[in-house]
C-alpha positions in Angstrom: 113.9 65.1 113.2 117.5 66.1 113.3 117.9 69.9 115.2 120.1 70.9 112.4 118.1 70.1 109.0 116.2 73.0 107.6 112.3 72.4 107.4 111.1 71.3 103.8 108.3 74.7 102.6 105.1 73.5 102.1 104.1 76.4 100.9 105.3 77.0 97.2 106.4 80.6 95.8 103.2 81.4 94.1 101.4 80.6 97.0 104.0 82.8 99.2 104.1 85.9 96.5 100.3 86.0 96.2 99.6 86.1 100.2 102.6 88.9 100.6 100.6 90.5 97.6 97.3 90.7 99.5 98.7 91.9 102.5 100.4 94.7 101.0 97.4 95.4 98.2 94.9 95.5 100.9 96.5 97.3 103.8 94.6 94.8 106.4 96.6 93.6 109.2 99.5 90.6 108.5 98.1 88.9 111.6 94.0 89.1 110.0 94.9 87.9 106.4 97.6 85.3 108.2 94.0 83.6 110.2 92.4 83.6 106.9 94.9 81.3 105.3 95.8 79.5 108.2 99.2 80.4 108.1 101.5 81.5 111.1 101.7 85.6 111.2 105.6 85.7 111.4 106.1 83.6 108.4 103.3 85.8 106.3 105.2 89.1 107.9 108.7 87.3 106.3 107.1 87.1 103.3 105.8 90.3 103.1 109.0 91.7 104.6 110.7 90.0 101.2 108.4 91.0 99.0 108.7 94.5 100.1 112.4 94.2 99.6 112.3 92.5 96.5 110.5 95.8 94.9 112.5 98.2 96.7 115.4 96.8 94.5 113.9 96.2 91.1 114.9 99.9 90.4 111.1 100.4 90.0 110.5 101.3 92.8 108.8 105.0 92.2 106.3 103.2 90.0 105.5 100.7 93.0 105.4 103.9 95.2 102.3 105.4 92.6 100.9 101.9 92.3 100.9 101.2 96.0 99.0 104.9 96.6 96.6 104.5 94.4 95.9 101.3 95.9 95.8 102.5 99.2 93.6 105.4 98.0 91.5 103.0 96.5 91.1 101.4 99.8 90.6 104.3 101.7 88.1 106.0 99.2 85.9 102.5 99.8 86.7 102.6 103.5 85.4 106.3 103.7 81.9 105.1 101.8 80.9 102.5 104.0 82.1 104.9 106.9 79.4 107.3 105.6 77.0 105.1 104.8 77.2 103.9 108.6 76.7 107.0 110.0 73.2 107.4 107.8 72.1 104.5 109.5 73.4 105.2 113.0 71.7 109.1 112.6 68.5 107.1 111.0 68.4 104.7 113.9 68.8 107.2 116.6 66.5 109.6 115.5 63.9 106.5 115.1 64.6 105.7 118.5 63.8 109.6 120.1 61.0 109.3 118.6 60.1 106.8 119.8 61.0 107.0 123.2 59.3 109.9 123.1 56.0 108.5 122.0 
């Protein structure tokens, strides 16, 4: 292959939109969603990178501001339950195992 030709994408721009997308929607890590699709990190974190750009400029970008809050309160709200829900267990466990341990 010639040094100077530009790859062909294999990857098409619905397919490059929608994984920016769940980056961004769901706050996880570029390099944990990129092993889940079995795509490179750097090209999902170019994608994203464009993405993110491509908003900024629509001129709507205070509505993608709210939307992208509420999402990430969304997330965090969810994030928060299972953190709670956790601890029950952990407090449960450990009080099952004084107990117990102490016959």
């Amino acid at each position: 292959m010639d040094g100077n030709k530009k790859r062909q994408s294999v990857y098409t721009e619905e397919f490059r939109r929608d994984s920016a997308e769940l980056v961004i929607s769901s706050g996880r890590p570029t390099k944990e969603v990129a092993r889940e699709l079995g795509i490179n990190d750097t090209t999902l974190g170019n994608w994203v990178r464009a993405e993110r750009k491509k908003r900024s400029g629509s001129g709507s970008g205070r509505a993608l501001d709210r939307v992208s809050m509420e999402e990430e309160n969304k997330r965090l709200r969810r994030q928060v339950s299972e953190l709670q829900k956790e601890r029950e267990i952990l407090k449960r466990a450990t009080a099952f195992w004084v107990k117990e341990s102490n016959g």
